[in-house]
C-alpha positions, 0 to 999 in steps of 0.5 A: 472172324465173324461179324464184329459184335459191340460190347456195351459196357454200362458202367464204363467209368468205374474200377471193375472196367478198367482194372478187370474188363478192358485188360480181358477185352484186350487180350481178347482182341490180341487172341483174334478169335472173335471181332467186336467193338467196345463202347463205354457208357456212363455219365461222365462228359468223356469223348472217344478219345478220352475214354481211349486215354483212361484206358491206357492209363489203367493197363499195365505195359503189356496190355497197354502195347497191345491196347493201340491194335483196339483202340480204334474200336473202342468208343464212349458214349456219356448216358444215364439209364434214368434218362431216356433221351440218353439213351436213345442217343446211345442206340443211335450211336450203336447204329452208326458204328460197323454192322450197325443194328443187324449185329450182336449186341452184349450189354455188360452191367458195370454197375451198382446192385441196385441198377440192374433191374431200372437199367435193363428196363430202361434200355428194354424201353427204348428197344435196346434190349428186346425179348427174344434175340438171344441166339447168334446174329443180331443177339441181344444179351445182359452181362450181369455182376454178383451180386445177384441179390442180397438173400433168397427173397431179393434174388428170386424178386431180381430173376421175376424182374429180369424175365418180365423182359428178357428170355433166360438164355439172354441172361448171363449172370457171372462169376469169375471164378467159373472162368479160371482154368483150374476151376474148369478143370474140376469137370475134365478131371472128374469125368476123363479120368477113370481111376477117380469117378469110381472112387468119388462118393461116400463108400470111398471119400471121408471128408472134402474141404473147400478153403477160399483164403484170402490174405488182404483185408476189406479193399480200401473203398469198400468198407460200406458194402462189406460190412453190410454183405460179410463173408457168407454173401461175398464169397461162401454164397457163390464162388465157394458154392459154385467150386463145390457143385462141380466137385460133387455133381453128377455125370451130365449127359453131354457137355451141353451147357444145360445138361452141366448146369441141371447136375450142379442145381440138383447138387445145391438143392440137396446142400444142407447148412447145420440145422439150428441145433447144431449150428453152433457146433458145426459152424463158426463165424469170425471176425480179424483182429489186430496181427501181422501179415506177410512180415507187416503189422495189420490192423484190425478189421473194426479199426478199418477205415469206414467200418462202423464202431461196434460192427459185428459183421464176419470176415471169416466163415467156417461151416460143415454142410452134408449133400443129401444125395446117395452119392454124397450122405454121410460125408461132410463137406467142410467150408471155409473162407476169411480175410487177413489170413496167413496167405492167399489160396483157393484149393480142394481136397478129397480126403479119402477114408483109410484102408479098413486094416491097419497093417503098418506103422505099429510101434516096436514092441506092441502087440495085436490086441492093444494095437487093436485097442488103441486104434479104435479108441483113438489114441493110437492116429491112423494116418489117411495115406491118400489125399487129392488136392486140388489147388486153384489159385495162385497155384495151379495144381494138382497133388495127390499123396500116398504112402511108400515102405520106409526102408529098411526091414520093418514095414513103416510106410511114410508119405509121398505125393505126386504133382502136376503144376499146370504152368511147368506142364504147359509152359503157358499162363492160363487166360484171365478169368473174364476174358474167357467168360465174354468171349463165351457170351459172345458166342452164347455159351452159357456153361460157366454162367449161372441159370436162375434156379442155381442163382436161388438155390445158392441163396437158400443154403447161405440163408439157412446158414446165416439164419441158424446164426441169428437164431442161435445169436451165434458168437463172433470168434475173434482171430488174429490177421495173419492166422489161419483163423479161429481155432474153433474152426478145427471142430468141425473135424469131429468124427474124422481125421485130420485138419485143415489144409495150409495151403 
């Protein structure tokens, strides 16, 4: 065990504390691999005991039996960053607890948007957060949230904000995401197993699809910021794009945390959204209406409680992009995320191209030069026999399928698969997301955190894409809650085979 760093968390009274970052602190402590102190801050007149109490209250029951092992080090402090007499008091505070100001300090924004950049220079101010301490001992680093800007502009302006005041590698900009095992994993497939890396570029692989599909409309709260961020800015913009760089990066050097994140920068500089003359054949934006989910009757988005009459706002975006690399050019990389779909599932799926000869599966009675024919004019559907998926949540998987002799004595091939289910390999549930990612903060591992230039060039391609949309006046595709969103969507297959996964 090291010295016990202090996690401050500046926001400490509002949902993403208590529902997301207090439970991963608990397991964290349960794991025992790092000892910290926790210290709540907000505006609300709480004391230690209070907090404690709000804690306990928001964990389930296994968290909560855990939670009395923390708890003694678990403190609040009420402060407003507006108010620099606050927050003097704060660093006082900070100095009285175990190590006092000569051990680690990470600052976790829990807060709007719109304070990050007043926060951090309010806690610089009154020397809570100097330039320069972001290497082990008495460090000083900044936990930031998404979003990280609304467009290119606002983040470029955020990261100048932020580096006014802080060196780089005291900030780490999260995404839950990079925190889920199966996500990670993308890394340890690619460049451990041999028989893959050959196979993934564009002389063997047709087509990636990426689905991030979610089951539940707009949270009940929400609506204001939803309706004014919309699919691309919530999910395409990070955790998507994030997935598809570590599909489609280069071999780093080493798994140094710099040498990972140069090779998913070049990726997303090289991303490119449909230019505008083809915006609206290989992109659609959607919108829910009224349907069914799960057996039970969902309203439409528009109908949502505090969404604006009229809203345009998409809940569903759909977009074939090309990597202009020598890896990847020609293949598409097809996107897609909504809400109020069929069911909830992240995965990925390589889709490799077919054999160049059509040997099996030529129906009875035909012979070679129609089945030539009717295989080039496409009538006759070549079926892709070899399809890797990579499912990241709920389930925890990797399949890949491939085609077997039927028997008998005709040469019919059909289709089987292979399967590796984490929890049936491990016997063991994969940590939260956020506990791994603060645990690596602490000790200022920044491989799952996103550099400024990453951050920008995320924002370049969700800009061009959303621009094309306003320069076309692209249409709002209506889909059905419950659907697998607007059959437009099946469009931008044009050219290849198959469809989109169902999960």
């Amino acid at each position: 065990m090291t010295s016990p760093a202090q996690i401050v968390i500046l926001g400490a009274s509002g949902d993403l504390t208590l529902k997301k970052l207090m439970p991963a602190l608990v397991g964290a402590a349960r794991a025992g691999k790092r000892a910290f102190s926790v210290v709540g801050v907000s505006r609300s007149e709480l004391d230690d005991d209070a907090f404690r109490a709000r804690v306990a209250d928001a964990l389930d029951d296994d968290a909560r039996a855990a939670f009395g092992d923390l708890a003694p080090r678990v403190h609040y402090q009420p402060a407003d960053v507006s108010d620099e007499a606050s927050l003097r008091a704060l660093s006082e505070r900070l100095d009285e607890l175990a190590g006092g100001e000569e051990v680690g300090r990470l600052f976790y924004l829990a807060l709007k948007p719109e304070l990050f950049a007043p926060a951090v220079s309010a806690l610089s101010d009154v020397g809570l957060l100097p330039r320069g301490c972001g290497r082990e001992g008495a460090f000083r680093r900044l936990v930031i949230e998404k979003p990280f800007g609304s467009d290119l502009a606002s983040a470029r302006r955020l990261n100048a904000e932020l580096h006014a005041l802080l060196d780089e590698d005291q900030i780490f900009r999260i995404d839950h995401y990079l925190g889920k095992e199966t996500v990670q994993n993308l890394l340890g497939f690619r460049f451990h197993n041999a028989i893959f890396e050959p196979l993934w570029s564009r002389h063997h692989v047709e087509l990636v699809q990426i689905t991030v599909a979610e089951d539940i409309a707009v949270e009940k709260g929400r609506a204001a910021f939803y309706d004014g961020t919309g699919a691309v800015r919530d999910v395409v913009q990070n955790h998507m794009l994030q997935v598809l760089a570590l599909v489609a990066m280069e071999p780093p050097v080493s798994l140094a945390p710099e040498a990972i994140r140069d090779q998913k920068v070049q990726v997303l500089r090289a991303l490119r959204a449909p230019d505008r003359e083809d915006i609206l054949r290989h992109s659609v934006r959607g919108q829910y209406t009224a349907g069914e989910v799960g057996g039970r009757e969902a309203r439409a988005y528009l109908d949502e409680e505090g969404v604006p009459e009229g809203s345009t706002t998409e809940t569903y975006a759909a977009v074939r992009a090309s990597i202009d690399t020598w890896r990847w050019s020609g293949v598409p990389f097809l996107l897609r995320h909504g809400k109020r779909l069929r069911k909830k599932y992240t995965e990925v799926q390589v889709q490799f191209r077919t054999p160049p000869l059509q040997l099996f599966n030529r129906p009875e009675g035909m012979d070679d030069a129609e089945f030539s024919r009717r295989l080039r004019d496409g009538s006759l559907c070549q079926i892709r026999p070899n399809v890797l998926t990579l499912s990241i949540q709920p389930r925890e998987a990797i399949s890949l399928s491939f085609g077997v002799k039927r028997p008998g004595a005709a040469m019919v091939m059909s289709p089987a698969r292979l399967d590796f289910d984490y929890r049936d390999a491990f016997d063991a549930k994969s940590a939260p997301a956020y506990e791994r990612l603060i645990l690596d903060a602490l000790a200022g591992d920044a491989t799952l955190f996103l550099r400024a230039d990453e951050i920008e060039a995320s924002w370049a391609f969700a800009d061009a894409l959303l621009d094309g949309w306003a320069a076309a006046d692209a249409p709002l595709a209506p889909y059905p809650a419950g659907s697998d969103g607007p059959d437009a969507a099946d469009a931008l297959f044009e050219g290849c085979e198959g469809g989109w996964s169902r999960g």
